[in-house]
MINU-205875 format. One line per field, with one value per atom (N, C-alpha, C, O): atom name; y, z, x. Coordinates in Angstrom, 1 decimal, always signed. Atoms other than C-alpha are relative to their C-alpha. Layout:
name: [CA | ...]
c2: [Y | ...]
c3: [Z | ...]
c1: [X | ...]
! end
This chain:
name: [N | CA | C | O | N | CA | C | O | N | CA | C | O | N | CA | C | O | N | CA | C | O | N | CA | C | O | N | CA | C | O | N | CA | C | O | N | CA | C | O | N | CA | C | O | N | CA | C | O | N | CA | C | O | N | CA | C | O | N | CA | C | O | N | CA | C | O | N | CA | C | O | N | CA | C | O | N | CA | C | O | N | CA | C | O | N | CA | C | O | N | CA | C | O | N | CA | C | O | N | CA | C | O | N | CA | C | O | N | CA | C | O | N | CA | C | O | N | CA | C | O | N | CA | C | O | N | CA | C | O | N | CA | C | O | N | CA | C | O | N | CA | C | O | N | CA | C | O | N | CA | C | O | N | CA | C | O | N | CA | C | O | N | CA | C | O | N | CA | C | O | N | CA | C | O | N | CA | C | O | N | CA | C | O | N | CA | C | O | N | CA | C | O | N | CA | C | O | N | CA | C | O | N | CA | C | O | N | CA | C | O | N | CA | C | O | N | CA | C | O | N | CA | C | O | N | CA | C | O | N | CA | C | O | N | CA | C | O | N | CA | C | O | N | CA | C | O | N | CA | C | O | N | CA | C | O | N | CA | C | O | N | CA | C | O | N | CA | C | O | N | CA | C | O | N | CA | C | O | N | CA | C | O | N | CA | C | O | N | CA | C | O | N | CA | C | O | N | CA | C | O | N | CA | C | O | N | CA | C | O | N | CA | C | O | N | CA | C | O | N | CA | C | O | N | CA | C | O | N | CA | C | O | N | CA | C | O | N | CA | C | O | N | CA | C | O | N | CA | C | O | N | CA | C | O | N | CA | C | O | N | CA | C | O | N | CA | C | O | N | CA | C | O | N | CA | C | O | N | CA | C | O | N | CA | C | O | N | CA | C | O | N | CA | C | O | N | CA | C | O]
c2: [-0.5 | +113.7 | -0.4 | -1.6 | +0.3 | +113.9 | +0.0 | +1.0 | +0.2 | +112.6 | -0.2 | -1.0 | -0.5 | +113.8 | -1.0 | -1.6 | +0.8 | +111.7 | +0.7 | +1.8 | -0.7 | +112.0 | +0.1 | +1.1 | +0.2 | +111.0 | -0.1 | -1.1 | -0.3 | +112.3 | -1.3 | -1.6 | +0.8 | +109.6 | +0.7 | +1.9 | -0.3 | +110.0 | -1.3 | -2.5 | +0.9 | +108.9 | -0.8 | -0.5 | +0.9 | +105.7 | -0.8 | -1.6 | +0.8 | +104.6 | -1.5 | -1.7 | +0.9 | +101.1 | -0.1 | -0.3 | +0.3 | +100.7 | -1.2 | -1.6 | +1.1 | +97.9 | +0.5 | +1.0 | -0.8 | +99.0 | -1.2 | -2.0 | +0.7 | +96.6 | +0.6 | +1.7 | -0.7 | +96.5 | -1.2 | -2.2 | +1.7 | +93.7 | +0.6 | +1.7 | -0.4 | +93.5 | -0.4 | -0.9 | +0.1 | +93.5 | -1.2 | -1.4 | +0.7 | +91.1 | -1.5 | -2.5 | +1.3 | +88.3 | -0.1 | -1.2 | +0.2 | +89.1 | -0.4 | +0.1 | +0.0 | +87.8 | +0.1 | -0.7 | -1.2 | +90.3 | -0.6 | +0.1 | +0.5 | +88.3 | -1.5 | -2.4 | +1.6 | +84.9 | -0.6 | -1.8 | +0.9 | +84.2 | +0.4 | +1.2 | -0.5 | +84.0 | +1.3 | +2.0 | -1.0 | +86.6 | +1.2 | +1.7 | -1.0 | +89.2 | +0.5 | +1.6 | -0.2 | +88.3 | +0.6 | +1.3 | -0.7 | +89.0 | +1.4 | +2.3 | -1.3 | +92.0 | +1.2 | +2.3 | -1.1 | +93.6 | +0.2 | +1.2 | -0.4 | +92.8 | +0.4 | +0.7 | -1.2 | +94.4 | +1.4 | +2.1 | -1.1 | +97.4 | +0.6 | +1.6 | -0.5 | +97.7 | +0.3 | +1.3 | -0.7 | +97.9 | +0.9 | +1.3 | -0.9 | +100.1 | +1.6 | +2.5 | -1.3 | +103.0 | +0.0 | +0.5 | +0.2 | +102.5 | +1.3 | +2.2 | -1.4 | +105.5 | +1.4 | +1.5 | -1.5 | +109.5 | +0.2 | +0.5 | +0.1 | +109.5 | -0.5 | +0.1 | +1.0 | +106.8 | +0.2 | +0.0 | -0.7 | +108.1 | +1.0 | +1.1 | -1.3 | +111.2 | +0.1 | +0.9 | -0.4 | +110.5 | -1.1 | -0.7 | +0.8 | +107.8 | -0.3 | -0.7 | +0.4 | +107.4 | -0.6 | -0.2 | +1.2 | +104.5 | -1.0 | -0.9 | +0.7 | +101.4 | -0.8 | -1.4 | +0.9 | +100.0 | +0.4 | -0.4 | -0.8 | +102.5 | -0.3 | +0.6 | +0.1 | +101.0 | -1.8 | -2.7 | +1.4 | +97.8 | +0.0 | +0.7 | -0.1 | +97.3 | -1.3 | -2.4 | +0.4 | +96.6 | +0.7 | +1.4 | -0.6 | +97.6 | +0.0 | +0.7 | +0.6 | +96.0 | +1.3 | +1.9 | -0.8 | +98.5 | +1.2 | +1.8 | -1.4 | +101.5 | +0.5 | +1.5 | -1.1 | +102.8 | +0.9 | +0.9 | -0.7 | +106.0 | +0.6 | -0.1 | -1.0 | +109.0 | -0.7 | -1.9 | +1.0 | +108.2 | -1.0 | -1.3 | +0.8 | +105.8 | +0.6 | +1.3 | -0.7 | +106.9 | -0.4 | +0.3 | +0.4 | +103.8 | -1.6 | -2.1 | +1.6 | +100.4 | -1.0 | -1.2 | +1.4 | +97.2 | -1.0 | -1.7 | +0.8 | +95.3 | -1.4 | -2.5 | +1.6 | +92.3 | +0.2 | +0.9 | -0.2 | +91.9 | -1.3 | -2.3 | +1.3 | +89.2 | +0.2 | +1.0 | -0.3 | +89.3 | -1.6 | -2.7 | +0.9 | +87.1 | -0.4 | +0.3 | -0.4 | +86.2 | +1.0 | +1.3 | -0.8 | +88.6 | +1.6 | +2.6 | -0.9 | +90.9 | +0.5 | -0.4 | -0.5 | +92.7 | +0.4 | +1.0 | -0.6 | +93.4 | +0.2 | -0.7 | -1.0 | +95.8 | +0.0 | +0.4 | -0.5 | +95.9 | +1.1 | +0.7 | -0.7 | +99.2 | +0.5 | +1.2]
c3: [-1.0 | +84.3 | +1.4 | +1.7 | -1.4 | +87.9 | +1.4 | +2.0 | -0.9 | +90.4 | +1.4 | +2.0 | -1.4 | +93.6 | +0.6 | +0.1 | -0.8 | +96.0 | +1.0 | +1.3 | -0.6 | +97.9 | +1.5 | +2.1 | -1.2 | +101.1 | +0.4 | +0.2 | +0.1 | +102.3 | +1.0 | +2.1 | -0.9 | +103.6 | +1.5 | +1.6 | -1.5 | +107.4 | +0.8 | +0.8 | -1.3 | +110.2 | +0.5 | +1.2 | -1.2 | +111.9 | -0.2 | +0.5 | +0.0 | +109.9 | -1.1 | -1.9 | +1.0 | +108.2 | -1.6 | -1.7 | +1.2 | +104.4 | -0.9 | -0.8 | +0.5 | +102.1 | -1.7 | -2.4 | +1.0 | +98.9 | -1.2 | -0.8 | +0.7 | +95.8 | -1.4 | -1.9 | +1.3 | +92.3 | -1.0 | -0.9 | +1.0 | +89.6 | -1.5 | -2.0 | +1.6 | +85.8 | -0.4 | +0.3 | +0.7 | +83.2 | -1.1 | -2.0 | +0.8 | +81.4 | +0.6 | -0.2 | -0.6 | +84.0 | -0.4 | -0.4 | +0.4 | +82.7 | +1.2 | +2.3 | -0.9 | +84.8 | +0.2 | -0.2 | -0.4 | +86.4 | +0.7 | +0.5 | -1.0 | +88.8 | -0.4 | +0.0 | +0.7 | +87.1 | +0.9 | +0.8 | -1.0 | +89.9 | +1.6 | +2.2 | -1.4 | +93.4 | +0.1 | +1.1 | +0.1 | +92.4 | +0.8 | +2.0 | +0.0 | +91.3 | +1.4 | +1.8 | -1.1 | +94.6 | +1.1 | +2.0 | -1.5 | +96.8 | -0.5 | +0.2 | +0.1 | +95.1 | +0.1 | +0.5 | -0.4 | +95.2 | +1.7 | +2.2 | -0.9 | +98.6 | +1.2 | +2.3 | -0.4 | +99.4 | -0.1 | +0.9 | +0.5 | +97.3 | +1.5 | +2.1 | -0.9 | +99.8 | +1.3 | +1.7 | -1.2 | +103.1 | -0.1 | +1.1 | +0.6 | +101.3 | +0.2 | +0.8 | +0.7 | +100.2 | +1.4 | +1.0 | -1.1 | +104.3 | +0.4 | +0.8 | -0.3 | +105.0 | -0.8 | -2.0 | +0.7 | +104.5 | -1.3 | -2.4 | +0.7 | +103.2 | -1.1 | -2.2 | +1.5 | +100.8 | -1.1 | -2.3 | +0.8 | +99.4 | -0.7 | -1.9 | +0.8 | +98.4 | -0.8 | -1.6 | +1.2 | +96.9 | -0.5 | -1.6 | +1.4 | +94.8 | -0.7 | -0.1 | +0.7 | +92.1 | -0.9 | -1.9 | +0.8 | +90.3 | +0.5 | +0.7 | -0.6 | +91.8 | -0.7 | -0.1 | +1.4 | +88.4 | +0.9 | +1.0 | +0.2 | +89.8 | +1.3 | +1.8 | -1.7 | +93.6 | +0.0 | -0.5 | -0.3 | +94.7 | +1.2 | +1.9 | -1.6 | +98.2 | +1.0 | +0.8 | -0.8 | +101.0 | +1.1 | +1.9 | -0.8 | +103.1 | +1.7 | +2.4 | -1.4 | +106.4 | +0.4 | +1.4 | -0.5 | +106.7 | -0.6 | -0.3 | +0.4 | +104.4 | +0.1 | -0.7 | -0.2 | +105.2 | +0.4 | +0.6 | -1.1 | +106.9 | +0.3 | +0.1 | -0.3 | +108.1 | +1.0 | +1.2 | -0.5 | +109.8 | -0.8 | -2.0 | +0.6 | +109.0 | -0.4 | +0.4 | +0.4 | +106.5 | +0.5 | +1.0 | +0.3 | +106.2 | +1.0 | +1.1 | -0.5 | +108.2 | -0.8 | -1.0 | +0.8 | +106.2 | +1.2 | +1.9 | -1.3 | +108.8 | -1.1 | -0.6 | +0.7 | +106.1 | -1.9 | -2.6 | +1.6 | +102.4 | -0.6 | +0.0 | +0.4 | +99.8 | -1.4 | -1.9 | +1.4 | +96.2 | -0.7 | -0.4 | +0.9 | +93.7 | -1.4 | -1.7 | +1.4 | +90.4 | -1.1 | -2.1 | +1.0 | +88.6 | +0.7 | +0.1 | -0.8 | +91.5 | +1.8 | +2.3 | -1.2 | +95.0 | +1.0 | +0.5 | -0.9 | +98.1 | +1.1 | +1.6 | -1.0 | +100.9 | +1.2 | +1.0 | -1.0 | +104.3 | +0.7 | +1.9 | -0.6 | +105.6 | +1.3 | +2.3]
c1: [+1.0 | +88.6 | +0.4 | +0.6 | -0.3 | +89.3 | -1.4 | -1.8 | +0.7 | +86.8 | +0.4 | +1.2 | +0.2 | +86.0 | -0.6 | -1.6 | +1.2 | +84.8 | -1.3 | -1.6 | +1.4 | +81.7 | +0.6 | +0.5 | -0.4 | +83.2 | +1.1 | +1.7 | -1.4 | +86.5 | +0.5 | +0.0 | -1.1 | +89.3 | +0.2 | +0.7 | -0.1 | +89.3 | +1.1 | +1.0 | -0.9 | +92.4 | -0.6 | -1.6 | +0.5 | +91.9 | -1.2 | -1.8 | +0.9 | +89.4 | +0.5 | +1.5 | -0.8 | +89.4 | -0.6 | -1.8 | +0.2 | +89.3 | +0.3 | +1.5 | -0.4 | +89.2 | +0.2 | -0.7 | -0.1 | +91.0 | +0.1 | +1.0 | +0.2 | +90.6 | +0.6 | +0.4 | -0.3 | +92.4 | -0.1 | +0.7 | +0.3 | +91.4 | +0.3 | +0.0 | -0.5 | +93.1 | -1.5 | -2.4 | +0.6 | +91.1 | -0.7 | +0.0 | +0.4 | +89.1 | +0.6 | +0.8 | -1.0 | +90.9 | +1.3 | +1.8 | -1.2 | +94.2 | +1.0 | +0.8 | -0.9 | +97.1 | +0.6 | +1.4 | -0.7 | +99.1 | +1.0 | +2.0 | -0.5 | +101.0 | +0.5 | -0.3 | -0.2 | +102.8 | +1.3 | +1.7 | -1.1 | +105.7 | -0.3 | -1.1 | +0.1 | +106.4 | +0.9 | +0.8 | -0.8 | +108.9 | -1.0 | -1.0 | +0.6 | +106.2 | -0.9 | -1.1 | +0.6 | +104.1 | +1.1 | +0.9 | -1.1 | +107.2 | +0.0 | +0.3 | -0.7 | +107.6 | -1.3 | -1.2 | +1.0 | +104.1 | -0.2 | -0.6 | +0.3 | +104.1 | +0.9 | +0.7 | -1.2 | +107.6 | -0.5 | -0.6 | +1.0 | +105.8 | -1.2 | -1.0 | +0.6 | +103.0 | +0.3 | -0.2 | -0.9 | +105.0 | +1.2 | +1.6 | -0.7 | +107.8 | -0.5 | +0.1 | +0.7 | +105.1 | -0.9 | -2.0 | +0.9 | +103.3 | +0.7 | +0.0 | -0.2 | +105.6 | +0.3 | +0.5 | +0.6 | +105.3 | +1.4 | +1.1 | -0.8 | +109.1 | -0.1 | -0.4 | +0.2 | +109.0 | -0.8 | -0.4 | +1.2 | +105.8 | +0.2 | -0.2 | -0.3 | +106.8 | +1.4 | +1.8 | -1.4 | +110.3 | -0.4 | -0.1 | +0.4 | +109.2 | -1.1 | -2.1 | +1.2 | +106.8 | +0.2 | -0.4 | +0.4 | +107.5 | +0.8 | +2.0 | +0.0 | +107.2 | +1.8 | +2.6 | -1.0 | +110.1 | +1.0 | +2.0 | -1.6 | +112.6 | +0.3 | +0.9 | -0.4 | +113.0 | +0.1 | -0.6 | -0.4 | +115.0 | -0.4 | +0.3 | +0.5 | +112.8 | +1.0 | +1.2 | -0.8 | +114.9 | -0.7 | -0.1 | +0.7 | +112.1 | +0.0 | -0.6 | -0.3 | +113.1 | +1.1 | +0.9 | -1.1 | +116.1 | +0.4 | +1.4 | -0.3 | +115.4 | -1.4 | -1.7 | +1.0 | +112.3 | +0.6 | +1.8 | -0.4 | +112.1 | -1.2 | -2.2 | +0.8 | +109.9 | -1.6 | -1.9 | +1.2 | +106.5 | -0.8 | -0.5 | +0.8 | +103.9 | -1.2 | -1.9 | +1.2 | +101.0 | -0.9 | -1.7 | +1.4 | +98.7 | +0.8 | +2.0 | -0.6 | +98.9 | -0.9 | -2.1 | +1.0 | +98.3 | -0.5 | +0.2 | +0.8 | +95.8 | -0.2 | -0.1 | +0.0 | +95.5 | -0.1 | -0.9 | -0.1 | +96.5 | +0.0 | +0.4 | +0.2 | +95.6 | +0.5 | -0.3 | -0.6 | +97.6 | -0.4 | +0.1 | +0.2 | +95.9 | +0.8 | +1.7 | -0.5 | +97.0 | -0.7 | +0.0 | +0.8 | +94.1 | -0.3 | -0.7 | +0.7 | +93.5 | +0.9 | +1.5 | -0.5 | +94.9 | -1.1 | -2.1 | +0.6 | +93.2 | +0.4 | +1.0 | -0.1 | +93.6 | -0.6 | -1.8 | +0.8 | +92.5 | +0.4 | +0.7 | -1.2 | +94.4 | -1.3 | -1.0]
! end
């Protein structure tokens, strides 16, 4: 089932985007995994990147020197827990 939202995503505005495992499972067990989701989120910040990849597995981020194309979304503040992620874009 695909839900619509009520209120469409608008430019320029700020959103706080949130994602929590399940039942307190813990998603996140090194400092590895933390460097790596948060390679992941500045990686996938441009339109390029975004669109040729869709799975996070299949990309070694080297995000400092292979981005490309414009910028979608800017990360204004991010927090990677061990159970949970959050977004300030």
């Amino acid at each position: 089932m695909v839900t619509v939202r009520k209120y469409p995503l608008v430019t320029y505005e700020i959103y706080h985007i949130f994602n929590k495992s399940i039942a307190g499972y813990q998603i996140f067990n090194s400092e590895a995994e933390f460097k790596r989701m948060r390679d992941a989120f500045h990686y996938y910040c441009y339109v390029e990147e975004f669109k040729q990849r869709f799975s996070v597995a299949d990309v070694d981020f080297k995000f400092e020197r292979d981005v490309k194309g414009e910028r979608l979304v800017k990360i204004i503040a991010y927090c990677i827990m061990p159970t949970h992620i959050h977004l300030i874009l």
